[in-house]
Structure formats: C-alpha cells, structure tokens
TORPA-4810 file (N, C-alpha, C, O; in nm, 3 decimals):
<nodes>
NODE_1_0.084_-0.117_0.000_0.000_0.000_0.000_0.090_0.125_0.000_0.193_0.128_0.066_X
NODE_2_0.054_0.211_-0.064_0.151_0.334_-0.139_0.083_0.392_0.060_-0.010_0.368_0.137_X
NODE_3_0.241_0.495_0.047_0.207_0.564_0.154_0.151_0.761_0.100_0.179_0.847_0.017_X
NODE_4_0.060_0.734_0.215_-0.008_0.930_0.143_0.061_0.996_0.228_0.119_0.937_0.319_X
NODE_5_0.068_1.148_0.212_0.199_1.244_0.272_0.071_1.360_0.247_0.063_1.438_0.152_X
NODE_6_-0.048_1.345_0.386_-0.060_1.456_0.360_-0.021_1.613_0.335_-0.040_1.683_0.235_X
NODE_7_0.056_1.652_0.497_0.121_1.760_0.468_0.203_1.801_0.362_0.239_1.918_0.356_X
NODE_8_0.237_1.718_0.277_0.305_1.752_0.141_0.186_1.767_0.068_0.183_1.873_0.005_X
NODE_9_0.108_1.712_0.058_0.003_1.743_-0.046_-0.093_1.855_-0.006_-0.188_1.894_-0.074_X
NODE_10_-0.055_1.905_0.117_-0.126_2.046_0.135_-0.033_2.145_0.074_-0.075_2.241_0.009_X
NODE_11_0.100_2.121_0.096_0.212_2.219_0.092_0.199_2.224_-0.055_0.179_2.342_-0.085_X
NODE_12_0.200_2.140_-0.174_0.198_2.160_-0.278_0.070_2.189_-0.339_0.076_2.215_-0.459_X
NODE_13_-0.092_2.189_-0.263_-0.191_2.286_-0.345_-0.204_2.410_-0.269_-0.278_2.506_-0.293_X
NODE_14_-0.134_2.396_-0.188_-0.093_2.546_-0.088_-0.018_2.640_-0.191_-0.066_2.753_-0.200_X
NODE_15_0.077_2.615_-0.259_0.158_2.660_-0.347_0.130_2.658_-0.489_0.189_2.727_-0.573_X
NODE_16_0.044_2.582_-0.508_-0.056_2.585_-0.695_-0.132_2.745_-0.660_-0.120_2.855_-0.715_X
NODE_17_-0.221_2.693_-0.530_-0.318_2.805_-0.496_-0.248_2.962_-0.507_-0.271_3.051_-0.589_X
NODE_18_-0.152_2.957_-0.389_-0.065_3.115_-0.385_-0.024_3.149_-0.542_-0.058_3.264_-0.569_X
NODE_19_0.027_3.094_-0.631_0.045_3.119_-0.736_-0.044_3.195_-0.855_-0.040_3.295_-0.926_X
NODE_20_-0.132_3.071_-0.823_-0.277_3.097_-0.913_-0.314_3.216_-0.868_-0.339_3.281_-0.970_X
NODE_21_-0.336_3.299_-0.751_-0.399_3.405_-0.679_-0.285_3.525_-0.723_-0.310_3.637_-0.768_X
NODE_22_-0.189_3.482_-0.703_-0.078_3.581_-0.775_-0.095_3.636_-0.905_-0.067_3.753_-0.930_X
NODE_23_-0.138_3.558_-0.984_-0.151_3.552_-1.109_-0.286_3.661_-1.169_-0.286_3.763_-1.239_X
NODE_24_-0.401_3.572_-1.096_-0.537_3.657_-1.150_-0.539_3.744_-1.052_-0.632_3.822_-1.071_X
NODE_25_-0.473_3.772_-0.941_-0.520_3.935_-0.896_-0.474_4.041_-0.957_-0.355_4.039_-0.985_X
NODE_26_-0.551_4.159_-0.991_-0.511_4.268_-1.030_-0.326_4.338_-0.993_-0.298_4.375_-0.879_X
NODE_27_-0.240_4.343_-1.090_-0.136_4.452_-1.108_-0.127_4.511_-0.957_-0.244_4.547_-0.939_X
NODE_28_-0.067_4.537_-0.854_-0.073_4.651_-0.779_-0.025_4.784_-0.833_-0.045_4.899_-0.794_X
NODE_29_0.036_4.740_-0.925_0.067_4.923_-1.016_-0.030_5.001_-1.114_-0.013_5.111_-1.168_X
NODE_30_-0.144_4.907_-1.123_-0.253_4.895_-1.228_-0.319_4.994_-1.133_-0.320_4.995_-1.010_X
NODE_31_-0.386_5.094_-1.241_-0.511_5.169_-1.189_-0.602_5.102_-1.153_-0.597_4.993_-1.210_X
NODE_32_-0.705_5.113_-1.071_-0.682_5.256_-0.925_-0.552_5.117_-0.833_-0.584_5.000_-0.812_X
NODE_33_-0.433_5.170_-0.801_-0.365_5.118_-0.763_-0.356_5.072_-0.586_-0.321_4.966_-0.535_X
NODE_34_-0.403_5.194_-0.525_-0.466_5.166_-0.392_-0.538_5.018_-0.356_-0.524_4.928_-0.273_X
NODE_35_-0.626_5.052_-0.472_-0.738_4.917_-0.467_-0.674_4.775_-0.461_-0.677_4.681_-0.382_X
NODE_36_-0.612_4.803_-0.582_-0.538_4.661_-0.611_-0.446_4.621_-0.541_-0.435_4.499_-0.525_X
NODE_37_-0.343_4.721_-0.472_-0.290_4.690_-0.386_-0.322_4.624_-0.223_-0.266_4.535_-0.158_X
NODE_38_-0.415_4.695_-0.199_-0.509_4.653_-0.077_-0.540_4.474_-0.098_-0.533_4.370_-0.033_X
NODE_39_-0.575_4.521_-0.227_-0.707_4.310_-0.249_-0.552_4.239_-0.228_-0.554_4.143_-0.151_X
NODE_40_-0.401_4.276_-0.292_-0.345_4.198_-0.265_-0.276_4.147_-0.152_-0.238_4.036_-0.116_X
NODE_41_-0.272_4.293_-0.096_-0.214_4.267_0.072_-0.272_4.178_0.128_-0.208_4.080_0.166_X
NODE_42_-0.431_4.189_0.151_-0.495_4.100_0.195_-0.545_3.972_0.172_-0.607_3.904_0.254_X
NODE_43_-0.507_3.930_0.017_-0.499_3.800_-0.012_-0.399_3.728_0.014_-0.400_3.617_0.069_X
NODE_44_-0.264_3.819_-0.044_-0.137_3.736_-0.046_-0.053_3.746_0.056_0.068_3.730_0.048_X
NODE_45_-0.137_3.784_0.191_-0.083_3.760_0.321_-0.068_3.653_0.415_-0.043_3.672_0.534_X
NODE_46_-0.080_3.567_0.375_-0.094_3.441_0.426_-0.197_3.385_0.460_-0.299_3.453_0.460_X
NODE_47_-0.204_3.239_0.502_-0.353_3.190_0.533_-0.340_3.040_0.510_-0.231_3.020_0.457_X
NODE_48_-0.399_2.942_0.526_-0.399_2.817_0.512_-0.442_2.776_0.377_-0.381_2.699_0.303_X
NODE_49_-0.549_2.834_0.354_-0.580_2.799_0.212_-0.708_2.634_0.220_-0.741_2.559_0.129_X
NODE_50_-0.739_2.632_0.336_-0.791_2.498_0.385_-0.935_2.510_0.246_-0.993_2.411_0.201_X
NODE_51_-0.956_2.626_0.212_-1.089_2.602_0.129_-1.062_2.567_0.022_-1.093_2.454_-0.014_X
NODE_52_-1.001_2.648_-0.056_-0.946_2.612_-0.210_-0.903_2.483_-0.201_-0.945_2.404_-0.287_X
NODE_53_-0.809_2.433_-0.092_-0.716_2.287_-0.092_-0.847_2.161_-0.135_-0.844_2.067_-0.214_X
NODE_54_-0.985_2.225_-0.014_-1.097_2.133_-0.032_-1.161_2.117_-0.170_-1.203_2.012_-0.218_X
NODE_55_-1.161_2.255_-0.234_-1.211_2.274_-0.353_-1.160_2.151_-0.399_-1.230_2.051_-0.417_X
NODE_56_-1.012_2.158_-0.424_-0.918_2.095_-0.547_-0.945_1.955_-0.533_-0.964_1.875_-0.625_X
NODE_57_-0.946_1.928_-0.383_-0.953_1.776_-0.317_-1.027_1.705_-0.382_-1.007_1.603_-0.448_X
NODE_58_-1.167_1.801_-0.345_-1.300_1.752_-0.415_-1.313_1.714_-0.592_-1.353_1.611_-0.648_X
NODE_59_-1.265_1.834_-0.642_-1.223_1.790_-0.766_-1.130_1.671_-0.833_-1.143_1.612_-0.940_X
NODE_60_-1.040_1.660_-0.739_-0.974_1.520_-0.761_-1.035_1.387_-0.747_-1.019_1.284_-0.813_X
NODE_61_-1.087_1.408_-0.675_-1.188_1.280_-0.569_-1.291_1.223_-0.715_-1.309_1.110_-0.761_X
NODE_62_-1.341_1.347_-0.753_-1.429_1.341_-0.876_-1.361_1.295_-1.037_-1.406_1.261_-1.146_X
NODE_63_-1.229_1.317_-0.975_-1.163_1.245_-1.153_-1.128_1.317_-1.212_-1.108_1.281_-1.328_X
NODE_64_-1.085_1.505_-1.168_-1.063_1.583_-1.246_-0.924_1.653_-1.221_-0.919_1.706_-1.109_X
NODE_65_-0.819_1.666_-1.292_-0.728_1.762_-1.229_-0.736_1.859_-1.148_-0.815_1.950_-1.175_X
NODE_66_-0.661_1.864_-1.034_-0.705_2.000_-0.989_-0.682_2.147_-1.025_-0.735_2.249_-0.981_X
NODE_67_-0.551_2.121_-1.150_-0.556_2.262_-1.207_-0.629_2.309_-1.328_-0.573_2.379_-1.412_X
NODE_68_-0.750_2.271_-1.338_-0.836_2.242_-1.409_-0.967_2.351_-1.364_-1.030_2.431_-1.433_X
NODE_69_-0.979_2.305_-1.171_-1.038_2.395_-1.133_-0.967_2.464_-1.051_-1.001_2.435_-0.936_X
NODE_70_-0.858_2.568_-1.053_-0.791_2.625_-0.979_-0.854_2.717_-0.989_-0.877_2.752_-0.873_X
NODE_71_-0.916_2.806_-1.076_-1.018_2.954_-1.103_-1.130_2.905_-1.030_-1.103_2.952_-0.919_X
NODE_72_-1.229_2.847_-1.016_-1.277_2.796_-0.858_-1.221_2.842_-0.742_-1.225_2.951_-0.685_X
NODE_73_-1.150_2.702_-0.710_-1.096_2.742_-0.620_-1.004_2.850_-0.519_-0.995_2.857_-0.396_X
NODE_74_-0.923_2.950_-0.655_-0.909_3.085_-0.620_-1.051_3.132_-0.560_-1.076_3.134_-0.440_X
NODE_75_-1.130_3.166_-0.652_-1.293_3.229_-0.618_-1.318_3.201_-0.488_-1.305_3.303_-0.419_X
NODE_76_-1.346_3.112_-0.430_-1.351_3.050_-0.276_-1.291_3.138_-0.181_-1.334_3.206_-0.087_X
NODE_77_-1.149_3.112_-0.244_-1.011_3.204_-0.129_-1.093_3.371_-0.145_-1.181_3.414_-0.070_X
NODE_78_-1.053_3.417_-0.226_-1.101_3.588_-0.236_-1.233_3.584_-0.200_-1.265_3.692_-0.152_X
NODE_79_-1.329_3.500_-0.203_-1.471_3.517_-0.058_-1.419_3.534_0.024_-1.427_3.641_0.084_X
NODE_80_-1.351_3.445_0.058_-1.291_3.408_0.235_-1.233_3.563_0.229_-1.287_3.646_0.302_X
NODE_81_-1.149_3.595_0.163_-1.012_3.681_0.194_-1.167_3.772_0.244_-1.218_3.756_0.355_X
NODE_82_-1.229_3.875_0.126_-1.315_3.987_0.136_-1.417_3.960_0.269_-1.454_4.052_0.342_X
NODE_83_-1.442_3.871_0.279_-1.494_3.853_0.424_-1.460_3.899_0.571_-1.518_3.955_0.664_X
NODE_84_-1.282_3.825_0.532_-1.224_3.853_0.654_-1.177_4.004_0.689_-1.137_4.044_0.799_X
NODE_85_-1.194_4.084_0.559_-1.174_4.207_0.494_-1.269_4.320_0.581_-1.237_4.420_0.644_X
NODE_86_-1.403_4.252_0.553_-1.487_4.348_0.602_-1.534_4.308_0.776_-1.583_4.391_0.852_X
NODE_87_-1.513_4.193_0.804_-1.507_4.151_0.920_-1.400_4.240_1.018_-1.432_4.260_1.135_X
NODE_88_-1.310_4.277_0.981_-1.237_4.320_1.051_-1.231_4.486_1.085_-1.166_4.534_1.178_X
NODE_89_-1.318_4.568_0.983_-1.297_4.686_0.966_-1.376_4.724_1.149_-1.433_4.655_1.233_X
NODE_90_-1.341_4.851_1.140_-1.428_4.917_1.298_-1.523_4.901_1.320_-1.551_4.895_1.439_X
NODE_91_-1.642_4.883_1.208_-1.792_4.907_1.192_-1.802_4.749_1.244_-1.924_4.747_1.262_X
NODE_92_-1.768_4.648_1.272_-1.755_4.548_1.261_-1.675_4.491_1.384_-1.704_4.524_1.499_X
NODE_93_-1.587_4.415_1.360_-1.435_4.377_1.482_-1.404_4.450_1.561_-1.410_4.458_1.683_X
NODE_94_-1.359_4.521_1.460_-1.227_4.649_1.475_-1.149_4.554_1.516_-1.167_4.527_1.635_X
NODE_95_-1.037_4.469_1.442_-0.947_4.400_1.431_-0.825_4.501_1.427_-0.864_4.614_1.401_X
NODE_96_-0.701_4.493_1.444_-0.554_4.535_1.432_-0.509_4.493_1.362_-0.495_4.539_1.248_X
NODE_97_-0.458_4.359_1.418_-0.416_4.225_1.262_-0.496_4.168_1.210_-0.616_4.195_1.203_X
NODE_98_-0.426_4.062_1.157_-0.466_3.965_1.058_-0.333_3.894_0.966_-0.264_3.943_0.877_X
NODE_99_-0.330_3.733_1.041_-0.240_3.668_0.962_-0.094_3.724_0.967_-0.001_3.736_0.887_X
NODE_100_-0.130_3.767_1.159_0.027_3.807_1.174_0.102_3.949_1.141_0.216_3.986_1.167_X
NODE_101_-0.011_4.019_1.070_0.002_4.183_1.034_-0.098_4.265_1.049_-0.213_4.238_1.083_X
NODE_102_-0.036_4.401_1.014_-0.204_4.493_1.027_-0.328_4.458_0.943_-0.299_4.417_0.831_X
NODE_103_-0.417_4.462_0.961_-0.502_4.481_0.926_-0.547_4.564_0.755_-0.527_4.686_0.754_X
NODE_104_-0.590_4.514_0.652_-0.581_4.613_0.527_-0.673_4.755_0.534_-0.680_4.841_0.447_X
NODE_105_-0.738_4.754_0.663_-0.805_4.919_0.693_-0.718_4.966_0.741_-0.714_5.086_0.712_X
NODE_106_-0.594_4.917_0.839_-0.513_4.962_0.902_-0.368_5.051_0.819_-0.300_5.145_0.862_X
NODE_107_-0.359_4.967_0.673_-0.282_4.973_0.627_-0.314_5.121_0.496_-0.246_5.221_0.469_X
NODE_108_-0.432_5.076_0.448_-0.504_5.139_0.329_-0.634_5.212_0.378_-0.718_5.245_0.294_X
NODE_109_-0.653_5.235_0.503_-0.792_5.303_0.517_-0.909_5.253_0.505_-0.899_5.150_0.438_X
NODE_110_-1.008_5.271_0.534_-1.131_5.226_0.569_-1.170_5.210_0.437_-1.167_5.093_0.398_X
NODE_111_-1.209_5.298_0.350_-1.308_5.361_0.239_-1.200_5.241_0.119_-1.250_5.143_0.063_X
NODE_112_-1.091_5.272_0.108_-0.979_5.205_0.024_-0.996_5.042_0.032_-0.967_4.973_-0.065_X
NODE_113_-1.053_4.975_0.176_-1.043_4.839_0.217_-1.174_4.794_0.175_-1.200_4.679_0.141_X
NODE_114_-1.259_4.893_0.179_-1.427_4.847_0.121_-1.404_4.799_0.019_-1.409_4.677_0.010_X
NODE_115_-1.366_4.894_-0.112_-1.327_4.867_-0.225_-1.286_4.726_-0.256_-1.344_4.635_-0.315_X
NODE_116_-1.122_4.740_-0.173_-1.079_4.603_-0.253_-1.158_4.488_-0.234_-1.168_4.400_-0.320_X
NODE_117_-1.237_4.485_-0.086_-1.294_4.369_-0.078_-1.437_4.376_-0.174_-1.428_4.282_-0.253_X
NODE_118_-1.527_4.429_-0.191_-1.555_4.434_-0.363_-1.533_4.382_-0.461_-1.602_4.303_-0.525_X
NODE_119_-1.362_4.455_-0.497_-1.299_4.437_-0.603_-1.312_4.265_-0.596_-1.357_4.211_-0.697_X
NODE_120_-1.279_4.190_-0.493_-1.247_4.057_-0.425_-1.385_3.978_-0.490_-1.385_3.880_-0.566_X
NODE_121_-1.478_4.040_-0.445_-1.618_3.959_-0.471_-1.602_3.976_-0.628_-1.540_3.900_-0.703_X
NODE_122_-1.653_4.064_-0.654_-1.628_4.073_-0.816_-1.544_4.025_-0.895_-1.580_4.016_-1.012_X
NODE_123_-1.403_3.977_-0.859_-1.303_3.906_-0.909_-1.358_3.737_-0.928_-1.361_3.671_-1.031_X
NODE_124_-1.407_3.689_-0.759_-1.454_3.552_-0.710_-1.562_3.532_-0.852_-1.565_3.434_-0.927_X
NODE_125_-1.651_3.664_-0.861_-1.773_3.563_-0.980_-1.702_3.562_-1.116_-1.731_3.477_-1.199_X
NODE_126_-1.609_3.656_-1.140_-1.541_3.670_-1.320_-1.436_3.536_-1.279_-1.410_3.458_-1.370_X
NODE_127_-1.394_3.519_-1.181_-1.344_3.337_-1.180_-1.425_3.223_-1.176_-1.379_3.119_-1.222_X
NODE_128_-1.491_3.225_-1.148_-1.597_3.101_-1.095_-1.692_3.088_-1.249_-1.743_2.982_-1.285_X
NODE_129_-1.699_3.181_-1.304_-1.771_3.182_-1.469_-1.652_3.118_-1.562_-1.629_3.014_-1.625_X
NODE_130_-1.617_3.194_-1.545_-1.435_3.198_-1.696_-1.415_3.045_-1.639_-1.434_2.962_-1.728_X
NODE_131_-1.369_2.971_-1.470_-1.388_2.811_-1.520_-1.476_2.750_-1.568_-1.460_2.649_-1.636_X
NODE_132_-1.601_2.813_-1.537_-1.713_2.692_-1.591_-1.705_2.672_-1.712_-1.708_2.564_-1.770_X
NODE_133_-1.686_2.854_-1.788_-1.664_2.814_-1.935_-1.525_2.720_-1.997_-1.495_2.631_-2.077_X
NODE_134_-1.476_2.800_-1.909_-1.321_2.628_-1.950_-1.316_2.512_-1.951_-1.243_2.439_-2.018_X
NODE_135_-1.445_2.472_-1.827_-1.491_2.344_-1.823_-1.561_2.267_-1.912_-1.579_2.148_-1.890_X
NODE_136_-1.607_2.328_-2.020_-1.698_2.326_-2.098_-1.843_2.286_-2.039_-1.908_2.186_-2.070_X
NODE_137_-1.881_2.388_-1.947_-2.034_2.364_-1.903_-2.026_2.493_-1.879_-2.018_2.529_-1.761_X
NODE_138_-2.026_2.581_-1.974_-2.104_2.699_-1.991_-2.238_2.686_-1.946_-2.261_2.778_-1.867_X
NODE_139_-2.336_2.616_-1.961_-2.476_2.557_-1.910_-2.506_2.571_-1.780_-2.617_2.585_-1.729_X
NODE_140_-2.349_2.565_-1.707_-2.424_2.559_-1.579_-2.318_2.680_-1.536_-2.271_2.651_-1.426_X
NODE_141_-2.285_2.758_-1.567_-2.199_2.900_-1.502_-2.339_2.953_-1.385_-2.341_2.979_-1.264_X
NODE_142_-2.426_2.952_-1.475_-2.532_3.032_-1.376_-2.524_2.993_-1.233_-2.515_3.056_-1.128_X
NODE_143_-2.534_2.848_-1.270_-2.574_2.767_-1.136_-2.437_2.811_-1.036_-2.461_2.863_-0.927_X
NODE_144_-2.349_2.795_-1.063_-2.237_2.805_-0.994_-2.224_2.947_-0.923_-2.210_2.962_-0.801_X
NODE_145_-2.232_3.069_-1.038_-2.256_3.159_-1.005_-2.330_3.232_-0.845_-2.289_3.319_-0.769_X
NODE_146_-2.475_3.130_-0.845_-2.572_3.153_-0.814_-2.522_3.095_-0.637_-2.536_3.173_-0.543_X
NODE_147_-2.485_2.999_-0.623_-2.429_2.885_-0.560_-2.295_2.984_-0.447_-2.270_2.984_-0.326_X
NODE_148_-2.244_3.052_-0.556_-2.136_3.149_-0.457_-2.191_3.248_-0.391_-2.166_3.282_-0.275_X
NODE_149_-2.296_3.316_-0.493_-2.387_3.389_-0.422_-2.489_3.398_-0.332_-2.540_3.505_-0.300_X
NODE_150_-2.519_3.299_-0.292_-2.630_3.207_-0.180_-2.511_3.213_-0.048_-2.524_3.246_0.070_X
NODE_151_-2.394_3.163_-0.127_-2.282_3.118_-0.007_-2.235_3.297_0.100_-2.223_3.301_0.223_X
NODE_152_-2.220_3.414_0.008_-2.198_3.575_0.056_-2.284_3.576_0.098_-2.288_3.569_0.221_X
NODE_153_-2.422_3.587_0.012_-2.509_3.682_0.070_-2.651_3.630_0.218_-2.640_3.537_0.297_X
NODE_154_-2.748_3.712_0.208_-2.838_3.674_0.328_-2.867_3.521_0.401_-2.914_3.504_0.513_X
NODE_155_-2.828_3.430_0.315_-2.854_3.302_0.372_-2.695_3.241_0.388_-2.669_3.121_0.392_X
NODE_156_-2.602_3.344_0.395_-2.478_3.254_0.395_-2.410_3.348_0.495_-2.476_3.380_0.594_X
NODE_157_-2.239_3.411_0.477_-2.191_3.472_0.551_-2.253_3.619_0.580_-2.208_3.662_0.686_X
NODE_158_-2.332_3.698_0.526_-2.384_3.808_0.548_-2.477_3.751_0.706_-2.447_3.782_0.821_X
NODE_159_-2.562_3.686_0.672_-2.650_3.616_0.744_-2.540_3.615_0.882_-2.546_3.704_0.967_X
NODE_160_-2.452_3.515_0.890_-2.370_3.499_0.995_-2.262_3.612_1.050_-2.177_3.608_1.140_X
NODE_161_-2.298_3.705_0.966_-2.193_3.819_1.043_-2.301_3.941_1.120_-2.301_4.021_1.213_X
NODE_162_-2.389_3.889_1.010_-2.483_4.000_1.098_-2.557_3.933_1.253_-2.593_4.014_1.338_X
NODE_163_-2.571_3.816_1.271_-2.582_3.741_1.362_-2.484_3.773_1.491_-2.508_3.821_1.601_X
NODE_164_-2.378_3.732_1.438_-2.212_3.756_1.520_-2.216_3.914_1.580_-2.165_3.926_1.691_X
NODE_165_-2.269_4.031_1.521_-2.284_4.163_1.544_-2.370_4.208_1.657_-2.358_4.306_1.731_X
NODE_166_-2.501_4.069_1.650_-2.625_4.124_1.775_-2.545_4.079_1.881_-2.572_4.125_1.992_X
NODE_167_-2.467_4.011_1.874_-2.424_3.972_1.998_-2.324_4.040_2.099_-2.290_3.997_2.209_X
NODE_168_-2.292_4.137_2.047_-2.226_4.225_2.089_-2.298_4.324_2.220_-2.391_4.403_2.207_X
NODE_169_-2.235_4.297_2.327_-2.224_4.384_2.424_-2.365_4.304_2.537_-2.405_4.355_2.642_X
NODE_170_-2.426_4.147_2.467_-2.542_4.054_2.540_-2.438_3.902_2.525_-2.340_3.867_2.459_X
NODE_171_-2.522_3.849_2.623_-2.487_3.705_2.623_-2.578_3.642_2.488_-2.680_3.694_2.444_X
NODE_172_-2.535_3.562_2.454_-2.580_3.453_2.349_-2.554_3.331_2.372_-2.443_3.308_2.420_X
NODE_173_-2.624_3.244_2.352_-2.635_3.090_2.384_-2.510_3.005_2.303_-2.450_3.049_2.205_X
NODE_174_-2.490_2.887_2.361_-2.383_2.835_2.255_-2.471_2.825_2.111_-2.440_2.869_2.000_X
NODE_175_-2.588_2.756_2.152_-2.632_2.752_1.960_-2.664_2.856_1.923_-2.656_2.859_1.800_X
NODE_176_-2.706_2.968_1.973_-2.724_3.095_1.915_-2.544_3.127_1.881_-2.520_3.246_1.858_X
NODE_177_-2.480_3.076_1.880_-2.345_3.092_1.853_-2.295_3.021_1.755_-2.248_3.090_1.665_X
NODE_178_-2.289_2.922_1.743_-2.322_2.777_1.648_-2.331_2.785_1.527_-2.249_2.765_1.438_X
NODE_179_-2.498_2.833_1.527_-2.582_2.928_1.435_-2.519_3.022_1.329_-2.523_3.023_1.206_X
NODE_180_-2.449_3.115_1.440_-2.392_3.212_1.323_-2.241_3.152_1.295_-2.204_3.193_1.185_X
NODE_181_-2.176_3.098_1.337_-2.046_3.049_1.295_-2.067_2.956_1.183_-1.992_2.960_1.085_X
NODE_182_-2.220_2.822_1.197_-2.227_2.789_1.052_-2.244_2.863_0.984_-2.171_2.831_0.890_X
NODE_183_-2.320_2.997_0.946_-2.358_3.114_0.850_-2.201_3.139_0.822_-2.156_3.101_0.714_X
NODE_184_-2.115_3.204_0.920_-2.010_3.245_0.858_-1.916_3.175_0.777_-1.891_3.178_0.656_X
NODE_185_-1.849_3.084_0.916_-1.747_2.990_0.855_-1.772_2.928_0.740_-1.735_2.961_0.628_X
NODE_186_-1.886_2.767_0.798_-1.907_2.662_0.722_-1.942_2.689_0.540_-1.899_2.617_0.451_X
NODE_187_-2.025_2.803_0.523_-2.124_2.785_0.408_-1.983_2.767_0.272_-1.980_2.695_0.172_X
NODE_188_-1.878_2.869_0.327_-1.764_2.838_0.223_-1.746_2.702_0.254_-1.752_2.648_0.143_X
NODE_189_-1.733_2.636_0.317_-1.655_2.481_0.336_-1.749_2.424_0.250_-1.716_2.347_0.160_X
NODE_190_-1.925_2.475_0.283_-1.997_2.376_0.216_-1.978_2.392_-0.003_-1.972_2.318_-0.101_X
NODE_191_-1.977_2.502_0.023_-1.939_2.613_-0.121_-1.809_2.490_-0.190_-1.821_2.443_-0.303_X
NODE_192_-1.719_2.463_-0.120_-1.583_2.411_-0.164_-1.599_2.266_-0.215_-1.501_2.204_-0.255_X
</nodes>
C-alpha cells in the first residue's frame, strides 16, 4: 500500500493556490492602484488555504485535475479573503491584525479596504464563470454563479456576520453561537 503524505500534499496545493492568486489578482501598479494593492495585501498575506485545498480535493476525488479547477478554487479564497476584509474593519471587529500583520483598513484606510474587498467579490464571480466556461459547461456557469452567491449573501456569511454583530455587548447561547459560525465559517466549506 503506497504511503499518502498529507502535509506535502497540502504544501503543494498550498503553493498551486498562492500562485494561481498571484496571477489573476489585479497589477498593484494597475489603476486605481490603492485598490489593487489593498485586495493583494490581503490575499497574499498568508492563510492556510484549507478552502481552495478542499475545492481541489474535491475535484480530484471526482476524476478531475485539480488545475483544471484552480479559477474555482481561487474564487472560494477571495470570498474568504473579502470577508475577513470586512469583518475586521471598525464598523464590525475592529481587528488590528490579521495573519500576523495589520489589518488592510489599518494599512489602506477604511473607504480604500471596502473597495478592494468588492474588487475581491467581483473578481470571485469573473473566476468562478471563466472556469465553468473552460470546463466546458457553460450551461451551468449560472448555477455556480448563483451557488457562490447564496454562499456571501443573506442566507450565507452576510446572514452569519450579521448574527455575530447582535451579539455584541449581550450574552448569546452556545447555539445561538453555532448558528452564526455555521452562516459564517461553514457555508464556504460547504461552497468548496
């Protein structure tokens, strides 16, 4: 029986992933440069990458290369990233760091950090389309589309951050806790 090495096989779609994200994020010298610079600070600052890795996993599991769906699985990461983006700003956390550094409001300003995380979402659906069409199931871009968007918006992490927010300054139950951590966390895991 062949032996498996996970931690190598994280370390090496850990490193497909950082690449791939290198690649399709916007220029930081590219107009509006602020912006782009921000989405990248805050992507290409480190992170585990545990979603995309699942993405790829999953895709393998299914019979498919995983650099096949790496534009996926980027899409996934830049949710996560813009999440953790707006999660952190004052209106919100008010976080310092992140991943061992400041914070990208901290770094680029409030109004500048909205943006990139934006820029982030909007990047996630022009990836998550451009694979489907590579995949050749243009047919189902919608669905996928639709699928990331269920995962952001009111029934997914919006849902769970705004949850995470009432709780501020009251007690909340563990499952009233639960609750919003599946909204936040999970719905990407389920997304992946």
């Amino acid at each position: 029986m062949a032996h498996f090495d996970l931690g190598a096989y994280f370390d090496e779609r850990r490193a497909l992933i950082e690449r791939a994200l290198d690649a399709h994020l916007p220029a930081g010298d590219s107009e509006p440069k602020a912006v782009h610079e921000a989405m990248r600070y805050a992507t290409l600052g480190g992170g585990k990458r545990l979603r995309p890795i699942l993405a790829l996993a999953v895709a393998e599991l299914a019979g498919g290369p995983a650099e096949r769906f790496i534009e996926a699985a980027c899409a996934i990461e830049l949710v996560h990233t813009a999440s953790l983006v707006v999660d952190d700003l004052p209106a919100m956390d008010d976080a310092a760091t992140r991943r061992g550094k400041p914070c990208a409001h901290k770094v680029y300003g409030e109004a500048t950090t909205i943006l990139a995380a934006v820029g982030l979402l909007s990047l996630a659906f022009s990836l998550v389309i451009r694979n489907a069409q590579a995949c050749g199931v243009c047919n189902q871009a919608d669905c996928v589309a639709n699928r990331l968007a269920d995962a952001i918006g009111t029934r997914g992490i919006i849902h769970g951050q705004h949850d995470d927010l009432s709780f501020v300054g009251r007690d909340a139950s563990i499952e009233q806790l639960e609750a919003a951590y599946m909204q936040k966390a999970s719905c990407l895991f389920q997304l992946a």
